[in-house]
C-alpha positions as CSV (number, residue, x, y, z in Angstrom):
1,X,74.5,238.0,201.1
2,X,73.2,239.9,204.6
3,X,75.6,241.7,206.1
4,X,75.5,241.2,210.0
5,X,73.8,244.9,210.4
6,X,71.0,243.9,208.4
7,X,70.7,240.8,209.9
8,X,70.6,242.0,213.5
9,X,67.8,244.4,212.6
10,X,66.0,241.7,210.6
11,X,66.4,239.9,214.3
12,X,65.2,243.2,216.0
13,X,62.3,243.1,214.2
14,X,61.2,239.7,214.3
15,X,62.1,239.6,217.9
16,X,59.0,242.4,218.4
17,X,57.0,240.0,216.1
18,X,57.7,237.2,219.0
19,X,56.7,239.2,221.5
20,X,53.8,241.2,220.1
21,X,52.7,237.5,218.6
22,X,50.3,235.4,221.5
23,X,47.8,232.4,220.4
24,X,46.7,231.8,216.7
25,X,49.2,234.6,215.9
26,X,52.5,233.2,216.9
27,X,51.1,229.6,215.5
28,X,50.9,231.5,212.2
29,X,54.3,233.0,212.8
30,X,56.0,229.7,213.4
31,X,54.3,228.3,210.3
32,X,55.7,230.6,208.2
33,X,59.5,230.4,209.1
34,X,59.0,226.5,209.4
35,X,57.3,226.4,206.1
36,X,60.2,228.2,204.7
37,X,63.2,227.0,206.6
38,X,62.4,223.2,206.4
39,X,61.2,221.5,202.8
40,X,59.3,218.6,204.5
41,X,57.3,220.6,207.1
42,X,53.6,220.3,206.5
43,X,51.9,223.0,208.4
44,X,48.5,221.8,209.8
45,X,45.2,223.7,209.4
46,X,42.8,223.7,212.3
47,X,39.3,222.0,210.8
48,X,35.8,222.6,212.4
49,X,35.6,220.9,216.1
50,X,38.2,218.8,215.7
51,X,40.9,221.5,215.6
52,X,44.6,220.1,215.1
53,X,44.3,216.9,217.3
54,X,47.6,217.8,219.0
55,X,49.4,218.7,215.7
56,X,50.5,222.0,214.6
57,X,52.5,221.0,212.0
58,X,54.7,218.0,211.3
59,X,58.0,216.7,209.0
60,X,55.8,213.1,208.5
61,X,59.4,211.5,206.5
62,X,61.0,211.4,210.5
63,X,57.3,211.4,212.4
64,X,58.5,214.6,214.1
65,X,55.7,216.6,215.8
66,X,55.2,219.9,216.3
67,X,52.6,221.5,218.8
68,X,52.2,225.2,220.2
69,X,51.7,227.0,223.3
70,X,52.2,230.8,223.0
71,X,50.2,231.8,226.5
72,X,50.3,235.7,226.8
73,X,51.9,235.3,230.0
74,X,54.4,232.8,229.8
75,X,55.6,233.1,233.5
76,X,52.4,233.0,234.7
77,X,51.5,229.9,232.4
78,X,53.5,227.6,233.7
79,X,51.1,224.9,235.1
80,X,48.9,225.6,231.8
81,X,52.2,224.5,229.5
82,X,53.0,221.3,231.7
83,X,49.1,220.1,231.4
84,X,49.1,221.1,227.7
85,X,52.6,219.1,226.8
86,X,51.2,216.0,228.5
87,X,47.6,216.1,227.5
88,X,47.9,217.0,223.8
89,X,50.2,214.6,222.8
90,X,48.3,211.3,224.8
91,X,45.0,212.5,224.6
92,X,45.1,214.1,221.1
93,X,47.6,213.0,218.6
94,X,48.3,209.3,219.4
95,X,44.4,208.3,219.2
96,X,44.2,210.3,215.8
97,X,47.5,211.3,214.1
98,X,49.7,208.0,215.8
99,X,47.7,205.5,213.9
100,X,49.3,206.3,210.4
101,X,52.1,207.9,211.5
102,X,54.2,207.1,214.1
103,X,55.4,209.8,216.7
104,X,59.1,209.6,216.7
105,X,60.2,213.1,218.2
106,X,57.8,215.2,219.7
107,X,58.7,219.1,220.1
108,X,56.8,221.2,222.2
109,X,57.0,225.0,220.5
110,X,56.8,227.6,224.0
111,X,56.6,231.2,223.0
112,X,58.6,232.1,226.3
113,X,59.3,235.5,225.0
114,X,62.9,234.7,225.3
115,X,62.2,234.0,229.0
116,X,64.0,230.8,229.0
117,X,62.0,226.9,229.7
118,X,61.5,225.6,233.3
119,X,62.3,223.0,235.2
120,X,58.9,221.4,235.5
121,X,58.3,221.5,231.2
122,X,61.3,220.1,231.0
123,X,60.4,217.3,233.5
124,X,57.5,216.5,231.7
125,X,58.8,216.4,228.4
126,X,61.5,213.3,229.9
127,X,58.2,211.9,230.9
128,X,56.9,211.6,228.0
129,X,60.1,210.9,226.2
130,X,59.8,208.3,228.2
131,X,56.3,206.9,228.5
132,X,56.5,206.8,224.8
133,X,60.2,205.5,223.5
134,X,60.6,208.8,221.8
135,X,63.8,209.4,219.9
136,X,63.6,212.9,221.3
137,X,61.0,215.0,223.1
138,X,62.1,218.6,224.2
139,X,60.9,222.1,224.3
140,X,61.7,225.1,221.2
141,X,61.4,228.3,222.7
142,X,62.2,231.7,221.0
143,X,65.7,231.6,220.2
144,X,65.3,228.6,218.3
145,X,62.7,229.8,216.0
146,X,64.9,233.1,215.8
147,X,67.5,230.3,214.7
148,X,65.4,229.0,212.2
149,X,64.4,232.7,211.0
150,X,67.8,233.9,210.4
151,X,69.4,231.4,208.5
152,X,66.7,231.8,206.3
153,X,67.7,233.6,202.5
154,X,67.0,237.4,202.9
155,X,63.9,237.2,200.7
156,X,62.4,235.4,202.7
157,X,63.2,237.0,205.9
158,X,62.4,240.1,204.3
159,X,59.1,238.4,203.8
160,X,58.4,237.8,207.4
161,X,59.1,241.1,208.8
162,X,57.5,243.3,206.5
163,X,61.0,244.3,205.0
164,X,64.1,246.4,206.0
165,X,64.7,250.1,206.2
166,X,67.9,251.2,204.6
167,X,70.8,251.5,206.8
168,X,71.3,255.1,206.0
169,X,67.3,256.1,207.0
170,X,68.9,254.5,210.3
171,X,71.8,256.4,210.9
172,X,72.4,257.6,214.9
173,X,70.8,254.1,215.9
174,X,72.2,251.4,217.6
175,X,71.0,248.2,216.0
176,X,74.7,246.0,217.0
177,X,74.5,242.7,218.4
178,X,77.0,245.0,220.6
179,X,74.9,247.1,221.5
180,X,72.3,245.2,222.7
181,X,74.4,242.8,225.0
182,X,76.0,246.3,226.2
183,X,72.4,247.3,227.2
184,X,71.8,244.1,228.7
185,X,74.6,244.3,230.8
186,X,73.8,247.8,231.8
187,X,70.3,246.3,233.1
188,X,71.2,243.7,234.7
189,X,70.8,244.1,238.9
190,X,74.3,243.4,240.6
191,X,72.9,241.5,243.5
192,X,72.0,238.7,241.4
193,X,75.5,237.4,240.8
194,X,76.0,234.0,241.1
195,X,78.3,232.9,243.9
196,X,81.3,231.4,243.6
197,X,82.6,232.7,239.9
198,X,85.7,231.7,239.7
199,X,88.9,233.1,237.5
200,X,90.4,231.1,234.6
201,X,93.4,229.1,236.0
202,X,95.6,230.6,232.9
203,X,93.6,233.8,233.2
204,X,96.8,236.0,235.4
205,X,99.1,234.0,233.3
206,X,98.1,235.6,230.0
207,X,97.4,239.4,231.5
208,X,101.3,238.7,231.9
209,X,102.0,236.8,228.7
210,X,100.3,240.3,226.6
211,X,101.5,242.8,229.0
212,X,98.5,244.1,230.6
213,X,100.3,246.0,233.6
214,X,97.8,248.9,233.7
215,X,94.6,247.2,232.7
216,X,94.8,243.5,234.3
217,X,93.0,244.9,237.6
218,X,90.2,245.6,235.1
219,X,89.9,242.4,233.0
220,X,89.9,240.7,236.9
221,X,87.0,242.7,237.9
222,X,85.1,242.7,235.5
223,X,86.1,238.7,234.6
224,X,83.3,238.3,237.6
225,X,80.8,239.9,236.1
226,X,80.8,237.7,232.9
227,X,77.7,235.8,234.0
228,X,75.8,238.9,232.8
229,X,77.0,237.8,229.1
230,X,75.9,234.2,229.7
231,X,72.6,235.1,230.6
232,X,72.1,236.6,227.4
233,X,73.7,234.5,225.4
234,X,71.5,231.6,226.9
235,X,68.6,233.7,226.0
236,X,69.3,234.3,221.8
237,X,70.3,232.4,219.1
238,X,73.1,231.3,218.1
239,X,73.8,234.0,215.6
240,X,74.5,236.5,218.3
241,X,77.2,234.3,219.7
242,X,79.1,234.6,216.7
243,X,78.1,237.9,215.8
244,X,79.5,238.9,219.1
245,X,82.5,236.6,218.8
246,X,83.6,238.4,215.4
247,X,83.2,241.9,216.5
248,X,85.3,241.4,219.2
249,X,88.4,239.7,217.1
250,X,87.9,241.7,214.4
251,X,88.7,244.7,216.7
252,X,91.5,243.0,218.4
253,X,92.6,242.4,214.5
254,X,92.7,246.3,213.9
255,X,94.3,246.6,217.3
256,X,97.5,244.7,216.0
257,X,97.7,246.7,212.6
258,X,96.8,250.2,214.0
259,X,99.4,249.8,217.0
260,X,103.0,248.4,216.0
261,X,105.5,247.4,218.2
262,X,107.6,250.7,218.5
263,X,104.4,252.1,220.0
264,X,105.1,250.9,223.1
265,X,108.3,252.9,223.6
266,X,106.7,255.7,225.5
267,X,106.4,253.5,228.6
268,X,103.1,252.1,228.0
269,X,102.9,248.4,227.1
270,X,101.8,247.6,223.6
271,X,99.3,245.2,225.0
272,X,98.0,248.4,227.2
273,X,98.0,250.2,223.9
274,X,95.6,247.7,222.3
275,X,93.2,247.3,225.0
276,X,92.9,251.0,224.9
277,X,92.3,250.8,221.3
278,X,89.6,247.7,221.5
279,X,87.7,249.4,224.4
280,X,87.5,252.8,222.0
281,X,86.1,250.4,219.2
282,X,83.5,248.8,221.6
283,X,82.4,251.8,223.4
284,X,83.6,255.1,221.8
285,X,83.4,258.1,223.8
286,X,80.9,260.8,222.9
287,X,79.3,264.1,224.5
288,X,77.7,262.6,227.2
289,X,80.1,261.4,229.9
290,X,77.8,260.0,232.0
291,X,76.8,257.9,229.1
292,X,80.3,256.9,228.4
293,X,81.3,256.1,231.7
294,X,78.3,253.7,231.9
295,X,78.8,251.9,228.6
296,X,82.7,251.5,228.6
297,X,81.9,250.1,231.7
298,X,79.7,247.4,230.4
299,X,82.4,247.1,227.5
300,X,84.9,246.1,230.3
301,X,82.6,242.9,231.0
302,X,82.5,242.3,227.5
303,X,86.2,242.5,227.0
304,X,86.7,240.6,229.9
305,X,84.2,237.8,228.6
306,X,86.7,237.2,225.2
307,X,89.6,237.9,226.8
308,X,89.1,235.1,229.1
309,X,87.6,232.9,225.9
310,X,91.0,234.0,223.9
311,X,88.9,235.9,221.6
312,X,91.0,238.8,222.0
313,X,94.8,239.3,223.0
314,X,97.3,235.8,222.6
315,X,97.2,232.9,224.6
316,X,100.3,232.1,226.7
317,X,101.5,229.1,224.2
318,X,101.2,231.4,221.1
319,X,104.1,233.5,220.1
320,X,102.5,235.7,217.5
321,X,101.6,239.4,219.1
């Protein structure tokens, strides 16, 4: 079984295949983890003139369609992936593919680079939803692939990137979930907080309920600056929800066994004792304090992010500390 290390640089790596891959090369990198992640997808060939009709692959058992756009430019595409969602599937595969096998769900694959859809693709995809009856019609961008990808057996994924270094050849690198959601906070511009974030109703009541007295300014601060998590979350698979998830109550776990409740006799609260100790786990200090100052801060956000999802620390109606 993968260890979560190896499969967040198994991720790493087939994220730079995503967004090295544009055209005939990302169609033949979503044929491969298809082909291997689902038994009844038949991966279509383009033939002479005719191309694919429309049809980059199907799962013909639920008429489920499958057709590609992987512009190089998927910002600048836009208008290109609205014409080619509409047109391909009315003016190519119902005259030729529809008339022995019924299109039930039709999937439009958009390399967006992990850009996220818009709103017009996703307009136009109702449309046709629709138009058509469909049982579904929506867009599968690049976290859904990487979804596909990493529940795949390591073999395989192995055979999709090229392999994996040994951990150890690594050594010095970052290649965390953690890490990369610390970076993304770290890049992310300030002035483009939404408006209007708003704190937990239960959120002062349980800085109270764990005795937070020295850092509870902190989680509040930095509570507002959660969006920055969302964003990325909305932008990756699922697996780095979790991933993220289990780091950080894994470390709150260790918290509870390496600090015991006569620790917090000298005056500090145990609860302060074990924020200390999570925040030292996410973001250890180093040589560089510059460095440090700007990652524990970005660990704050995170902190504040499973704090406020009870990831970390006890809820109010929860006597167990």
């Amino acid at each position: 079984m993968m260890t979560n290390e190896r499969k967040h640089l198994a991720r790493t790596l087939f994220q730079l295949q995503v967004h090295r891959s544009d055209g005939f090369a990302f169609e033949h990198l979503f044929g491969r983890v298809m082909e291997y992640s689902r038994p009844g997808f038949l991966k279509i060939k383009p033939y002479g003139n005719q191309r694919d009709r429309g049809n980059d692959g199907y799962e013909k058992a639920v008429g489920r369609y499958f057709q590609v756009f992987a512009p190089e430019n998927p910002t600048a595409s836009k208008s290109a992936a609205i014409a080619k969602a509409a047109e391909d599937f009315k003016d190519k595969l119902l005259p030729y593919w529809g008339t022995f096998c019924v299109p039930r769900e039709y999937v439009f694959v958009f390399n967006d680079k992990y850009r996220g859809t818009v709103f017009d693709i996703e307009k136009t995809l109702a449309t046709i939803k629709t138009d058509h009856s469909l049982n579904a019609c929506e867009a599968f961008l690049s976290k859904h692939l990487e979804q596909e990808f990493i529940c795949l057996p390591e073999d395989q994924i192995c055979m999709i990137v090229g392999g994996l270094p040994t951990w150890d050849s690594l050594e010095g690198l970052d290649y965390t979930v953690l890490g990369e959601v610390i970076q993304h906070i770290q890049n992310s511009p300030p002035q483009s907080a939404p408006t209007g974030k708003k704190i937990a109703p239960d959120f002062e009541e349980k800085i109270e309920f764990n005795g937070l007295a020295e850092n509870g300014d902190w989680l509040r601060a930095k509570q507002r600056e959660t969006w920055q998590i969302d964003d990325y979350l909305s932008r990756n698979s699922d697996f780095t929800k979790q991933a993220l998830r289990d780091f950080l109550a894994g470390f709150y776990a260790e918290s509870i066994v390496a600090v015991k409740d006569d620790q917090g006799e000298s005056g500090v609260t145990l609860g302060d004792l074990r924020f200390a100790f999570i925040l030292n786990r996410v973001a250890p200090q180093t040589n560089n304090p510059a460095a440090d100052r700007l990652r524990r801060d970005a660990a704050l956000v995170l902190m504040a992010k499973y704090f406020e999802a009870c990831d970390i620390f006890e809820e109010p109606n929860n006597v167990a500390s």
